[in-house]
Wavefront OBJ file of the C-alpha trace (Angstrom):
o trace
v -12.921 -5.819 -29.287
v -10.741 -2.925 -28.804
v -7.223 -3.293 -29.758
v -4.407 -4.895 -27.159
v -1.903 -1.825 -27.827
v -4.347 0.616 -27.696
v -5.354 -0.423 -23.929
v -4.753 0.785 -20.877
v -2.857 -1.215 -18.034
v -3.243 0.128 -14.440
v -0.232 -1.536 -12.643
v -1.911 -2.107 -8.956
v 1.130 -2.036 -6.768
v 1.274 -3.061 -2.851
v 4.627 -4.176 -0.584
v 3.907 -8.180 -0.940
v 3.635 -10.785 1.276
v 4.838 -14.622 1.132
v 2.149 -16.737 -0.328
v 3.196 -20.265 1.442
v 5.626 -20.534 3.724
v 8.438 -22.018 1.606
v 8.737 -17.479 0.286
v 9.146 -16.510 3.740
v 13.229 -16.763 3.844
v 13.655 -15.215 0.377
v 10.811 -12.631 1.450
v 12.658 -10.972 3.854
v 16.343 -11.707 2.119
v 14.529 -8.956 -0.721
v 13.843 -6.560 1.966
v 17.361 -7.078 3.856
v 18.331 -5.845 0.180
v 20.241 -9.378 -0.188
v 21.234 -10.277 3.229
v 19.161 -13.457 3.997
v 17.401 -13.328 7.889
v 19.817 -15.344 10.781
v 18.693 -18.836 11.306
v 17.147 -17.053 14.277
v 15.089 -14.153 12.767
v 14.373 -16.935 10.897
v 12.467 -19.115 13.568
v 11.199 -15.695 15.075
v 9.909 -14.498 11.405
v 7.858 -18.373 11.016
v 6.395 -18.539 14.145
v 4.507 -14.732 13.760
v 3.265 -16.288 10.835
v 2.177 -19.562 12.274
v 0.577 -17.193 14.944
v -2.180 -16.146 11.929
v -2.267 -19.959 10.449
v 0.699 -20.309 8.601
v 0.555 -17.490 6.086
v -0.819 -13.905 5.834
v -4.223 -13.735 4.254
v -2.647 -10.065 2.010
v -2.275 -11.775 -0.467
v -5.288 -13.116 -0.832
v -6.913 -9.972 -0.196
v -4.272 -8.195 -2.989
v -5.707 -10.361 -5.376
v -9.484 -9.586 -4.501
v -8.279 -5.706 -4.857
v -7.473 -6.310 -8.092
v -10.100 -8.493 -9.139
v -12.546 -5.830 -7.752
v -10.769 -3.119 -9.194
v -10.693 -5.021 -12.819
v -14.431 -5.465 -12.668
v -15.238 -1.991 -12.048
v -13.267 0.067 -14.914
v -14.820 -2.967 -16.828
v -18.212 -1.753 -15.984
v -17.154 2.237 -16.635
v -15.298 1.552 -19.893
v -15.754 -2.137 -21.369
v -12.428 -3.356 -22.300
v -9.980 0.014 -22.460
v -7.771 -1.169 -19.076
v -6.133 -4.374 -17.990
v -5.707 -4.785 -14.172
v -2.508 -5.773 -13.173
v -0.209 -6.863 -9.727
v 3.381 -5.546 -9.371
v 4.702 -5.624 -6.065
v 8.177 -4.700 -4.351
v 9.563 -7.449 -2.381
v 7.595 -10.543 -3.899
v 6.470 -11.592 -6.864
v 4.886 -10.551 -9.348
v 7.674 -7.657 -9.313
v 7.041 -4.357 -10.222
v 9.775 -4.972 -13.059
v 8.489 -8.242 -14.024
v 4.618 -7.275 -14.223
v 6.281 -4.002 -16.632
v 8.130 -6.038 -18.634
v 5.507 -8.574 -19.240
v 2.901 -5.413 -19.969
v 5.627 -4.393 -22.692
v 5.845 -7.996 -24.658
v 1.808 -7.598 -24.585
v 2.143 -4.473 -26.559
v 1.051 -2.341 -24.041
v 1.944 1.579 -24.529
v 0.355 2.901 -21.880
v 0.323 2.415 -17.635
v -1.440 3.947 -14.633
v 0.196 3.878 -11.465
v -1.627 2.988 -8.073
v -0.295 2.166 -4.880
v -2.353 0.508 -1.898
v -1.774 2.735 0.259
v -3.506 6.518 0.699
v -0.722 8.778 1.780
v 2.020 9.835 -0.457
v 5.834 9.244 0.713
v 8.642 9.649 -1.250
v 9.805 6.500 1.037
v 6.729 4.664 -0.582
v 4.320 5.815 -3.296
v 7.373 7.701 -4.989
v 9.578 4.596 -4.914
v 7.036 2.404 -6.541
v 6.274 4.999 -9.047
v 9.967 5.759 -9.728
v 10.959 1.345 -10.344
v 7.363 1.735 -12.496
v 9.037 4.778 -14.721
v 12.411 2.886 -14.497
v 11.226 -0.373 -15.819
v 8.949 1.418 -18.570
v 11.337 3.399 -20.189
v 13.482 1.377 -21.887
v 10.273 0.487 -23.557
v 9.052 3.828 -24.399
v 5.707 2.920 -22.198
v 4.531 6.200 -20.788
v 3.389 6.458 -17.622
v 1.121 8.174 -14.998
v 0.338 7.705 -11.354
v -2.452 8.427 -8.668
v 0.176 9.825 -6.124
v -2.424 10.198 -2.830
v -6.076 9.067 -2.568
v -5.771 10.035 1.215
v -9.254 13.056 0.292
v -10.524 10.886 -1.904
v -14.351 11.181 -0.731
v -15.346 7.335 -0.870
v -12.404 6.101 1.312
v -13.281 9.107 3.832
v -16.790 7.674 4.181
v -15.877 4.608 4.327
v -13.837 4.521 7.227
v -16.213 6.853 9.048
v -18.968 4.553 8.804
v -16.948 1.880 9.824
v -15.613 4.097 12.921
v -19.368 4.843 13.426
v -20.250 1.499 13.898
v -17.985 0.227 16.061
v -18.156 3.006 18.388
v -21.309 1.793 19.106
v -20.315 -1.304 20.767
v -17.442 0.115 22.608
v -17.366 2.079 25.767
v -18.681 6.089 26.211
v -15.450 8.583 25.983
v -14.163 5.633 24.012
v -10.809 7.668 22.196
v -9.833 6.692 18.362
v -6.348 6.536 17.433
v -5.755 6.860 13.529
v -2.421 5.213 13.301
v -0.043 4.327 10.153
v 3.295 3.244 9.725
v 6.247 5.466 11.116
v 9.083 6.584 9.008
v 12.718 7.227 10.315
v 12.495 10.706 11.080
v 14.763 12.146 8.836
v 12.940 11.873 5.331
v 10.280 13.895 7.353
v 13.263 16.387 8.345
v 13.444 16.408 4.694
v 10.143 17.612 3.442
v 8.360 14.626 3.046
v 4.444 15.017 3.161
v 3.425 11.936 5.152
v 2.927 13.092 7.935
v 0.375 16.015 6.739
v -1.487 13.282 4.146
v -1.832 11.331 7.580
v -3.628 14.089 9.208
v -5.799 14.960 6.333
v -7.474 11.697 6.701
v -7.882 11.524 10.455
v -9.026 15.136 10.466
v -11.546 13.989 7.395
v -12.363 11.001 9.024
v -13.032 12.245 12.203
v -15.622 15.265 10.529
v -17.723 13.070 8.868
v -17.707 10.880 11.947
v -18.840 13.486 14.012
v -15.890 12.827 16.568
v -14.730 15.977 18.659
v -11.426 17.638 17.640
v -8.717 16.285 19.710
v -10.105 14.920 22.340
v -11.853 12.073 21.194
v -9.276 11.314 18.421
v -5.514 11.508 18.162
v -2.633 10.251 15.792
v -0.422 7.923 16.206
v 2.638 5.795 14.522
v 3.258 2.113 14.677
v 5.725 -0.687 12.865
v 9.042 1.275 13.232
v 12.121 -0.630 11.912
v 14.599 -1.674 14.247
v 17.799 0.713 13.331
v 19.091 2.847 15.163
v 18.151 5.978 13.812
v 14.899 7.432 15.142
v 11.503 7.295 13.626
v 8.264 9.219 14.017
v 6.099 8.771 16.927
v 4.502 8.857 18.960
v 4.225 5.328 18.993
v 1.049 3.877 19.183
l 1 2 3 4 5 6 7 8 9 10 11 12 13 14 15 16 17 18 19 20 21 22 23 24 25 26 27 28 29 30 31 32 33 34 35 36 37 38 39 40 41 42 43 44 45 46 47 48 49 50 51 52 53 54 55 56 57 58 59 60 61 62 63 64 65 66 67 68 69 70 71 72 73 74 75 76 77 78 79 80 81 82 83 84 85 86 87 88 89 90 91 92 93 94 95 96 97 98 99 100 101 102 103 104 105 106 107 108 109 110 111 112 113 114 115 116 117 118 119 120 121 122 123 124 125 126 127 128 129 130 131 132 133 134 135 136 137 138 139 140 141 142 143 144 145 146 147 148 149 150 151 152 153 154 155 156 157 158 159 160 161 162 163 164 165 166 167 168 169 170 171 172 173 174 175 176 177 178 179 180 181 182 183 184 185 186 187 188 189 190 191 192 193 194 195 196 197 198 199 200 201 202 203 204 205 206 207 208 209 210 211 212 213 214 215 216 217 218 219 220 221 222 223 224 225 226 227 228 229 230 231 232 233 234
């Protein structure tokens, strides 16, 4: 059996969701930054849930990620890498899941975000909190910053395009969408936008869809600040 400290961990990461209902109010207080929702957003916040039954099924399907994911690098390379969940506004936190990883001995982490497109609003804040809660440690650490090219995901969601064009109408348009950012970390360089593209334009090759005018791009989810945020909106 190969050696706890010489393994591995890939620290899975993904934004979190409330697993019962009772994490809903200290859900969102965590993404407030420490101001807990009005007894209104409150009651507005519960009843989207109770809309889907009560609960979002992301966590669920989290889980399942990494089960899946666990069981592959298992089949590639028996017992080198240990699958585990860190996630940003519920727990297991990033910081918890690194901490735990260091009292196991581990040495060693690999980064990966579920999500495909690199922001420095996303990917690069769950790799920097990874980095910050590893170094006091001395665990080093590495990180899969984009998999928006990689060539599985691309035919996956072309196939899946593929087929459900076939039960919609001809001249049927497909809108790639993904969540908008406030505008001004793409003012600032940010490569979201582009890593967006890259996919649809990817996507849309292997799917055989004409340039432009049977696809297009567009942005959904924007916060409610007043700043503005990329569109258009979907």
């Amino acid at each position: 059996m190969t050696n706890q400290n010489t393994r591995t961990a890939v620290l899975l990461m993904a934004y979190g969701t409330p697993n019962t209902p009772d994490e809903i109010e200290p859900y969102y207080t965590d993404i407030r930054r420490g101001r807990a929702p009005t007894p209104e957003q409150l009651v507005d916040l519960v009843s989207r849930y109770d809309a889907i039954g009560g609960i979002s099924p992301l966590a669920a399907r989290t889980l399942a990620q990494r089960d899946a994911l666990q069981v592959s690098l298992d089949a590639l390379a028996p017992g080198e890498y240990e699958v585990v969940l860190g996630l940003k506004h519920a727990e297991p936190k990033i910081e918890t899941t690194v901490n735990d990883l260091a009292t196991r001995g581990f040495s060693q982490i690999i980064g990966l975000v579920l999500a495909p497109h690199y922001s420095s609003y996303s990917i690069g804040q769950y790799m920097d909190r990874t980095r910050a809660a590893a170094e006091p440690h001395g665990i080093t650490v590495s990180g899969i910053d984009s998999w928006a090219r990689e060539p599985a995901f691309i035919s996956f969601l072309a196939q899946d395009v593929r087929q459900r064009l076939t039960t919609m109408p001809a001249n049927t348009k497909v809108l790639f969408t993904a969540h908008s950012l406030p505008q001004r970390i793409i003012d600032g360089g940010d490569p979201y936008p582009d890593e967006l593209r890259a996919t649809a334009e990817a996507v849309a090759a292997e799917a055989g869809l004409a340039s432009w005018s049977s696809w297009s791009i567009a942005w959904q989810s924007a916060g409610r600040t007043p700043e503005p945020w990329i569109g258009p909106d979907i």
